[in-house]
C-alpha positions in Angstrom: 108.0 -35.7 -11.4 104.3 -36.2 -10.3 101.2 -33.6 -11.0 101.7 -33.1 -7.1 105.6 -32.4 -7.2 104.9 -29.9 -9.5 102.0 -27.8 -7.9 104.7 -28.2 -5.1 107.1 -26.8 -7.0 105.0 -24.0 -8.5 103.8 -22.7 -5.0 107.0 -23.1 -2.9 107.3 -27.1 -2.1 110.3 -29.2 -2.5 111.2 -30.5 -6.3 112.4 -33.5 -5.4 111.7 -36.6 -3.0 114.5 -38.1 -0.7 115.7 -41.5 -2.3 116.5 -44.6 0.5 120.2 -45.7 0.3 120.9 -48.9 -1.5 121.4 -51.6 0.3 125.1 -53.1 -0.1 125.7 -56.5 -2.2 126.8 -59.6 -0.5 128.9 -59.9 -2.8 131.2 -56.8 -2.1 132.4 -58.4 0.9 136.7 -58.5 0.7 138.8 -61.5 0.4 138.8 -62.1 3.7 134.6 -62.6 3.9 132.7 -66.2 3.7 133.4 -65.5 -0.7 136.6 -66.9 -0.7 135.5 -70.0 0.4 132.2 -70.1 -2.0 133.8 -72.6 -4.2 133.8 -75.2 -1.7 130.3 -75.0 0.0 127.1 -74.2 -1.0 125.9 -70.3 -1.1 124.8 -69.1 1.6 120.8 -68.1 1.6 120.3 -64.2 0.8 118.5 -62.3 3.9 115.3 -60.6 3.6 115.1 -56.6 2.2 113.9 -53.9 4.9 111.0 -52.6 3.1 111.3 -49.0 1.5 109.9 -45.8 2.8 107.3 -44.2 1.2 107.8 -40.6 0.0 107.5 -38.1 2.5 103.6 -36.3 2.5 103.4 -33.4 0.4 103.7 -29.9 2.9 100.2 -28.0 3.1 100.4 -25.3 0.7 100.4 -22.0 2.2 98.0 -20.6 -0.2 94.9 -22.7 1.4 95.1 -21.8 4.8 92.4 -20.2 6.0 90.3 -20.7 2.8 86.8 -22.7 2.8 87.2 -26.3 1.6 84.2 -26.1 -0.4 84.8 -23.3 -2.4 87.6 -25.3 -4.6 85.3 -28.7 -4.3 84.7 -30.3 -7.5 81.5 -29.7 -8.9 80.0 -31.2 -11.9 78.5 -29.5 -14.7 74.9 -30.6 -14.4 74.8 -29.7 -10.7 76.6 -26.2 -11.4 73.8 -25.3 -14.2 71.0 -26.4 -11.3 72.7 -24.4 -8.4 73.1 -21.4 -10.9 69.5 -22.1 -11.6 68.3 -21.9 -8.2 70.5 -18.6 -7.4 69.0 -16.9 -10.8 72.4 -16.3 -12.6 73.0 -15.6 -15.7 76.5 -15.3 -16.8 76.1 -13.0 -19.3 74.4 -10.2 -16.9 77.2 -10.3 -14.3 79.0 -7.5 -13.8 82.2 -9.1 -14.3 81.3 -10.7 -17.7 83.4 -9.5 -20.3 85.5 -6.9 -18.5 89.1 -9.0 -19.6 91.4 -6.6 -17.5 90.1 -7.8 -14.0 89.8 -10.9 -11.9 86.7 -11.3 -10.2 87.0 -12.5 -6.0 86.7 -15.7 -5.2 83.2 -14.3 -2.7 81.3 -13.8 -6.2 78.8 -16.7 -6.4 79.3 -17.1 -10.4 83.7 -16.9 -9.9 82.9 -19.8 -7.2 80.8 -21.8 -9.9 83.7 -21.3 -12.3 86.0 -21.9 -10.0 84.4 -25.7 -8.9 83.8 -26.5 -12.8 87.4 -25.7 -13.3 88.9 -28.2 -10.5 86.4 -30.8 -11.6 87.5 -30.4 -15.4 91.7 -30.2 -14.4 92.1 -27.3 -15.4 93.0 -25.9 -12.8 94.1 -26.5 -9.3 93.0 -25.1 -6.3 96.1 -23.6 -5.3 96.2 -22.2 -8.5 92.8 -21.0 -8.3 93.8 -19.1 -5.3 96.8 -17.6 -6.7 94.9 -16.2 -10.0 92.8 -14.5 -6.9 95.7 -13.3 -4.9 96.7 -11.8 -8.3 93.4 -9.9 -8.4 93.3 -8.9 -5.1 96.6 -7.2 -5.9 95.6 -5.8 -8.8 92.5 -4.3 -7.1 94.8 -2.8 -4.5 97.2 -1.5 -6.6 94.3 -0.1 -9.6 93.8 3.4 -8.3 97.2 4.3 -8.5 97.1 3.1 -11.9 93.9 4.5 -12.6 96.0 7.5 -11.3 99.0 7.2 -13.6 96.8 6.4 -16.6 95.1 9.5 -16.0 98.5 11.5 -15.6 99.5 9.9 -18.6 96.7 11.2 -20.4 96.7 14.4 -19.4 100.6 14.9 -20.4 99.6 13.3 -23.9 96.6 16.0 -23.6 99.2 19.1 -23.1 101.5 17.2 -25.1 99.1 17.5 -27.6 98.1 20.9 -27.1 101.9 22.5 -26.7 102.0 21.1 -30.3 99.1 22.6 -31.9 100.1 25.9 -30.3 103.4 25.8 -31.6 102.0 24.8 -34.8 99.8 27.3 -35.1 102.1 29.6 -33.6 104.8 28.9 -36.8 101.9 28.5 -39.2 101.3 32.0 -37.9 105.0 33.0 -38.0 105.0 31.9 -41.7 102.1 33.8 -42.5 103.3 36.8 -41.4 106.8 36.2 -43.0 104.8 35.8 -46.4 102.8 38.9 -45.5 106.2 40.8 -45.4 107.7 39.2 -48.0 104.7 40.3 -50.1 104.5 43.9 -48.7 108.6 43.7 -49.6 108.0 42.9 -53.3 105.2 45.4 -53.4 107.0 48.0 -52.3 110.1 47.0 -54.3 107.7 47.1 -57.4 106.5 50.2 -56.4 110.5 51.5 -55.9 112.6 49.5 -58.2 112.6 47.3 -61.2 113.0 43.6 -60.7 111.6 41.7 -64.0 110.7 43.2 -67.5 109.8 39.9 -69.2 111.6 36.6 -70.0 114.8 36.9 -71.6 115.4 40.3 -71.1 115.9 40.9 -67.6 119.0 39.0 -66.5 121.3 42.4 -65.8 118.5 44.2 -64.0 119.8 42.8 -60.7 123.8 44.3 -61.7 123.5 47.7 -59.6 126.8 49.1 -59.6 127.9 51.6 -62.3 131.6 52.9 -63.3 131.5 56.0 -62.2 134.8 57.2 -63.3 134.4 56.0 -66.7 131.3 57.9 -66.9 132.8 61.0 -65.6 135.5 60.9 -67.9 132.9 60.4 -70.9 130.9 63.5 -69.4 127.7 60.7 -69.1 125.2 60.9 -66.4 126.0 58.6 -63.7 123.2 56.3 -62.9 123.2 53.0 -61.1 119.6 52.3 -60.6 116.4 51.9 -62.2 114.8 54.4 -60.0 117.7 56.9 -60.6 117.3 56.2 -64.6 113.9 57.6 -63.8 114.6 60.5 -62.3 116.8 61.4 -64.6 114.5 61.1 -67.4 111.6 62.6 -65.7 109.5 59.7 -65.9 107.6 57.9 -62.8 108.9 54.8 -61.7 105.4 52.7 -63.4 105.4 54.6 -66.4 109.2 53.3 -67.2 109.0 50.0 -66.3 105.6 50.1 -68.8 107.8 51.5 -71.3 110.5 49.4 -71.2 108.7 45.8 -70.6 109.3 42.9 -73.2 105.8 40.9 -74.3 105.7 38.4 -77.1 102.3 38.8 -77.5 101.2 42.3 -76.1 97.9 44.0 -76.2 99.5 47.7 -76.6 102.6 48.5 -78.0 104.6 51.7 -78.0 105.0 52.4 -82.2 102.8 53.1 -85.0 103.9 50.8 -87.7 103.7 51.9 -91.1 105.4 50.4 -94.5 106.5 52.4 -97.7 108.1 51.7 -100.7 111.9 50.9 -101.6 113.0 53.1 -104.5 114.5 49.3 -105.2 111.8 47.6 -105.0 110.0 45.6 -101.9 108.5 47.0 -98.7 110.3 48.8 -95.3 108.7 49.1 -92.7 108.8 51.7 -90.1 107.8 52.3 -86.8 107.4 55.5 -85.2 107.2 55.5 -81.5 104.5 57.3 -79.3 104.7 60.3 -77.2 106.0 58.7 -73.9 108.5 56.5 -75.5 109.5 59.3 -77.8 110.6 61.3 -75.1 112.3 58.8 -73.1 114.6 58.3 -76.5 114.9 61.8 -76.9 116.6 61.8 -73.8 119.3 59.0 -74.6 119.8 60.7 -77.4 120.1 64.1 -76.1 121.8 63.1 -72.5 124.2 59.9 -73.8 124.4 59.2 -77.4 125.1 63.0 -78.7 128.2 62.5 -76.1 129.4 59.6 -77.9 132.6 59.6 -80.0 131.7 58.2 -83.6 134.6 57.2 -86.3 135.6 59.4 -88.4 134.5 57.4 -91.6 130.8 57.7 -90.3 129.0 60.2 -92.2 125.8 59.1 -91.6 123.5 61.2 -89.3 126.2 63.1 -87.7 126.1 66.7 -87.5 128.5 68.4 -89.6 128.4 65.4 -91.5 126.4 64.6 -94.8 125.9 62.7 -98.2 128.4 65.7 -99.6 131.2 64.9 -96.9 130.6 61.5 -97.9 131.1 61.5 -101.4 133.7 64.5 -101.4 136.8 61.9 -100.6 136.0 59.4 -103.5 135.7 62.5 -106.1 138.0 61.4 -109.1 139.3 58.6 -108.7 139.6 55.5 -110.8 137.7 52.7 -108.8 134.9 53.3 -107.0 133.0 50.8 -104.9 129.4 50.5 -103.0 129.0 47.7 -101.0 125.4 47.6 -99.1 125.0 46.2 -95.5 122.0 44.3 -95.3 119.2 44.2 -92.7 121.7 47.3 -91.0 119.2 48.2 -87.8 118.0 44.9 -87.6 121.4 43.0 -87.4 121.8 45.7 -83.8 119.7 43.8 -81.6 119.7 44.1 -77.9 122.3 41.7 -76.7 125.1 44.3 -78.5 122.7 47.3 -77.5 123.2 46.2 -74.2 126.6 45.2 -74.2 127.3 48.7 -76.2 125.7 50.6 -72.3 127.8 48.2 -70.6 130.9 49.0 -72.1 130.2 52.7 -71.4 130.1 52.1 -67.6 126.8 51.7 -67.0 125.5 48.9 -64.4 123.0 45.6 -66.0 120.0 47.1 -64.7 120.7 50.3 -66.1 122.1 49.1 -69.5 119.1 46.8 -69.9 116.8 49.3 -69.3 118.3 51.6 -71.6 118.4 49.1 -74.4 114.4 48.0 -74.2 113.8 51.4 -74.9 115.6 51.9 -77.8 115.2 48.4 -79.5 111.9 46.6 -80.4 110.6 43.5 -82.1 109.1 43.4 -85.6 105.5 42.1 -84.6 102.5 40.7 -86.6 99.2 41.7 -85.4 96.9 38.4 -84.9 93.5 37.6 -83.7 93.2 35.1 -80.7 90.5 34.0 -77.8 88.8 37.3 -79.3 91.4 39.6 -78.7 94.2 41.3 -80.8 97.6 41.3 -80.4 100.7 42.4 -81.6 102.8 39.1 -81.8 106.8 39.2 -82.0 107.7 38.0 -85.1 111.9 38.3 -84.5 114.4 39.8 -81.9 114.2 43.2 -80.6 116.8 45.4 -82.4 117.2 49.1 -83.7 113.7 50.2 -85.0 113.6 51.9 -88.3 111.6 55.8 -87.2 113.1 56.0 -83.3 115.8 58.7 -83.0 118.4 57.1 -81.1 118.7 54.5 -83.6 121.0 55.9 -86.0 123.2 57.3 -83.4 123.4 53.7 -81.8 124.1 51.8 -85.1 126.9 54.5 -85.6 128.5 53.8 -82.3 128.1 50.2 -82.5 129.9 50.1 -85.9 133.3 51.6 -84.4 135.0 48.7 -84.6 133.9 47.6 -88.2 135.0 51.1 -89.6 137.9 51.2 -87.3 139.1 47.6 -89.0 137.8 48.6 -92.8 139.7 51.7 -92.3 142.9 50.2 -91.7 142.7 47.1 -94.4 141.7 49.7 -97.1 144.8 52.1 -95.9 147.3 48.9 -96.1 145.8 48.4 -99.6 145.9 52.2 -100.7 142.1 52.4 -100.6 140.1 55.1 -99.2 136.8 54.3 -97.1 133.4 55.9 -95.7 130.1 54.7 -94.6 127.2 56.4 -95.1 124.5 54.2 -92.6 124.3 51.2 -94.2 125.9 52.0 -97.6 130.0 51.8 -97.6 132.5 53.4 -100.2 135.5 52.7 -101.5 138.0 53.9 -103.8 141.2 54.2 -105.3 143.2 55.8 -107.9 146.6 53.8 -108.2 147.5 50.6 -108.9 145.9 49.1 -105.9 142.5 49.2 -108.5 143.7 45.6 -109.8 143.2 44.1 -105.6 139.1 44.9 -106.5 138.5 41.0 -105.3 140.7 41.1 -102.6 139.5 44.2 -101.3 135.6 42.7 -101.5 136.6 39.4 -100.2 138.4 41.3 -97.0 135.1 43.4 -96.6 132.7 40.2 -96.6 134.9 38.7 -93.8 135.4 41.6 -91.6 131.6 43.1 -91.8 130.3 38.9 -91.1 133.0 39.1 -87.8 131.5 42.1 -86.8 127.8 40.8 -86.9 126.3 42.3 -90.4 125.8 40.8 -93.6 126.2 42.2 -97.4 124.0 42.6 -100.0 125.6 41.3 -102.7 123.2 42.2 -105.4 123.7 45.9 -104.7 127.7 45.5 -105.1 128.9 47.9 -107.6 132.3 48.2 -108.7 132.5 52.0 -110.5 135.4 52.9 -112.9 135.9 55.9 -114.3 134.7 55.2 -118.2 131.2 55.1 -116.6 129.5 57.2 -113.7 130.4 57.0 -110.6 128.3 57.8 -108.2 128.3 57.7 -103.8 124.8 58.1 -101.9 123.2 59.7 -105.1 125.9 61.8 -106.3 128.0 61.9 -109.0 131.9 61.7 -108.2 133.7 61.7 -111.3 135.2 64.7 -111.4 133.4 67.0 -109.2 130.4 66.0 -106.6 127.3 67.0 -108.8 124.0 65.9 -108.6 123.2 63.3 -111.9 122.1 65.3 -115.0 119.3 63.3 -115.6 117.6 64.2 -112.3 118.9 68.1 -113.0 116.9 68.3 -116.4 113.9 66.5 -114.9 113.7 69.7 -112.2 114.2 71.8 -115.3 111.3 70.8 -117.5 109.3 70.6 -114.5 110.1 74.6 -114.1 109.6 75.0 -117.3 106.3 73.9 -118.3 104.8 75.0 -115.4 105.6 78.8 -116.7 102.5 77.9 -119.2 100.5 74.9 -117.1 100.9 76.0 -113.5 103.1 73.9 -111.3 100.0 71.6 -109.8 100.0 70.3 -113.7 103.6 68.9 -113.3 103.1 66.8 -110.3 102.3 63.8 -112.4 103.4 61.5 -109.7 100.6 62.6 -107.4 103.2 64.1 -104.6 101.0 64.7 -101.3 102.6 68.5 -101.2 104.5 68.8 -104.7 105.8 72.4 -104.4 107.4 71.4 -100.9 108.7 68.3 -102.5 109.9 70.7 -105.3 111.7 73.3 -103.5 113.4 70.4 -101.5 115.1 69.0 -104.8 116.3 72.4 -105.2 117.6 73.1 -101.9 119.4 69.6 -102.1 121.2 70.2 -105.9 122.1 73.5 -103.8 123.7 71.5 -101.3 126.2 69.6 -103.6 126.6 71.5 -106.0 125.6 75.5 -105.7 126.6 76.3 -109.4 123.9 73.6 -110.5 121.2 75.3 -108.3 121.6 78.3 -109.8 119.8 78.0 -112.6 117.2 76.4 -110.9 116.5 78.8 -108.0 115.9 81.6 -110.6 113.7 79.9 -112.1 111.7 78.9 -109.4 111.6 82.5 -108.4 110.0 83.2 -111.8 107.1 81.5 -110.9 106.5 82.6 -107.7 106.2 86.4 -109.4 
């Protein structure tokens, strides 16, 4: 296929050129022709070819008509630069150069140039030429509607645009406003409830829902929330979370710590609590502990109860023995305080609350970034000086004197506990099980989460004194003789020196301290005081 056939092709000629028959061979002739005799006279002369058409002219392309001859004529380069000279053009100043999205008409004198160096250099045929100008023709018909449509286009992607950035600001917006309630929600709840009272601690507080009935049945205040807690109490809302909130480190706490001296030896320290957190513990003690069944081996700080009733059941008999718990309050922290306000009925948040105000850490106070603080230095437990803390060590301790009660009565022992100081005795044969009896007690008081003081294990018999909580048991309850004759020289020198000259310890009030030591040997024993109490009298006259 020629250049021509395809420019014919391209704009709507014929592809292909009709081919002349071929003429037939002499030599297909049949039997029956002049070849059958061929072998016997010479071949007969071949006759001249008709010559062959010529392919048919090309059909005038549709796309010239009508157009000027000399707009597609060949033009060289040299004569191009001087006719563009002589019409002043410059390529680069016409208002078609550079624009890539349109075709320039064929009537522009600088497309026509183009148009004629393009013929002349092949590139390009004219009916080509004409086409690319059809095509921009078109085009220039058809670019106000997409002009039109462009325009459209933007403006949706405008609103498009513009729908989102509402809606966005319109959910930015919503979220504020959630966050703004949200807020206000926890601010009021702050200002209504009790959510958080430092880390650790506050895992009930979201457990609203107290037993009722068992609290009914133990005569207990029924209480389910923290606000209810503090209306009970009489407290404000603030003031009770303040009270009851757990800091490591915390630039106020609620007790005066103070240490004094062990009649044994070493250091205990106490911790008296102040005003507010005093009376909120007043009121557990006054409202829930008081209210609280305690075993009937207790004898510590129980009314009706004392270091007499104590030492009254282990009054002649021929083993005695002292076993001494040690660390007692602080071996009740305040996972069993809780538990123990649980197990009466209360709900988490309740029970939680309740036991930060009755337990505390032991804390160090420390010096940091120039401020002070009062550092934790252990778990919170049972404070030595607040006034629900013997009460809750008694309760606690159920089930250890429940269980020591019951192995001493299988082995024919007899038991009491006096706070941390426990007592047994025995006056049959069951004196020879001494080892068994300790080894039970170290097992059963470890189950029950305290520990023993080994060194102050005593094991009493009846050659020797015996003695429970300070008095003597061996045959009657009696305070010791030794501490008896002491308050009797004390009387009696002071008949000739004045009692101030007898306090040769340096007692803060020493005739207060006096006349309690006499009202004490009164309490065990009165035929002991007797003597004593006239005495004393003597001096006051």
């Amino acid at each position: 296929m020629g250049l021509f056939d395809w420019i014919s092709n391209l704009f709507g000629g014929s592809s292909s050129t009709a081919n002349p028959p071929k003429p037939e061979s002499s030599d297909s002739a049949g039997p029956q022709g002049p070849a059958s005799t061929s072998s016997s006279s010479s071949p007969a002369p071949t006759p001249p070819q008709p010559p062959r058409p010529g392919p048919p002219a090309p059909p005038k392309s549709k796309r010239l008509e009508g157009l000027d001859a000399s707009q597609f004529a060949p033009i060289e380069e040299a004569a191009a630069l001087r006719q563009a000279k002589s019409m002043r053009l410059r390529f680069w100043t016409s208002t078609w150069f550079g624009l890539r999205d349109r075709i320039p008409p064929a009537s522009d004198e600088r497309t026509k140039l183009v148009d004629r160096l393009m013929v002349a250099d092949g590139l390009a045929t004219p009916e080509e030429l004409a086409e690319i100008h059809e095509v921009g023709a078109e085009m220039d018909r058809l670019r106000p509607a997409l002009d039109d449509a462009a325009k459209q286009a933007g403006q949706a992607v405008s609103r498009n645009k513009e729908d989102r950035a509402k809606l966005k600001a319109q959910k930015k917006a919503e979220a504020a406003e959630r966050k703004r309630l949200r807020a206000d929600a926890i601010a009021e709840r702050k200002r209504n409830d009790i959510v958080f009272l430092g880390r650790g601690v506050s895992r009930g507080l979201a457990d609203r829902e107290s037993n009722a009935e068992k609290l009914e049945g133990r005569g207990l205040p029924v209480l389910h929330t923290p606000s209810e807690l503090a209306t009970a109490i009489d407290l404000p809302l603030s003031t009770l979370r303040w009270l009851a909130y757990h800091n490591e480190a915390a630039e106020q706490v609620h007790y005066v710590q103070f240490q004094v001296r062990k009649k044994s030896g070493g250091i205990r320290v106490l911790a008296s609590p102040h005003k507010k957190m005093r009376r909120a513990q007043q009121w557990i003690l006054d409202n829930i502990l008081t209210k609280i069944d305690i075993h009937e081996a207790a004898h510590g700080f129980v009314a009706g109860r004392s270091t007499v009733t104590n030492a009254a059941m282990h009054v002649g008999q021929q083993v005695v023995v002292n076993v001494d718990l040690q660390d007692f309050f602080p071996s009740v922290t305040f996972p069993r305080v809780e538990g123990f306000f649980r197990s009466l009925g209360y709900s988490g948040a309740v029970a939680t609350i309740l036991a930060l105000l009755v337990t505390e850490s032991p804390r160090q106070r420390v010096r940091y970034a120039g401020k002070e603080l009062w550092v934790a230095t252990g778990p919170r437990s049972l404070p030595q000086g607040a006034c629900t803390s013997p009460a809750l060590s008694n309760a606690i301790s159920w089930t250890m004197d429940t269980r020591l009660t019951a192995i001493s009565s299988k082995l024919g022992w007899s038991y009491s506990r006096y706070a941390d100081d426990l007592t047994f005795s025995t006056a049959g044969e069951a004196s020879q099980q001494v080892g068994y009896l300790l080894a039970r007690i170290r097992h059963i008081t470890q189950e029950e989460g305290f520990g023993l003081n080994r060194k102050k294990t005593r094991v009493q018999r009846r050659s020797a004194q015996q003695s429970v909580t300070g008095i003597v048991v061996n045959d009657r309850a009696g305070v010791a003789r030794k501490t008896v004759r002491q308050l009797r020289a004390i009387l009696h020198n002071a008949k000739t020196t004045g009692l101030a000259a007898q306090n040769r310890e340096g007692r803060p009030d020493f005739e207060a301290w006096l006349q309690g030591m006499i009202a004490y040997v009164r309490m065990v024993n009165p035929e002991q005081a007797a003597s004593l109490t006239d005495a004393y009298e003597q001096l006051r006259y």
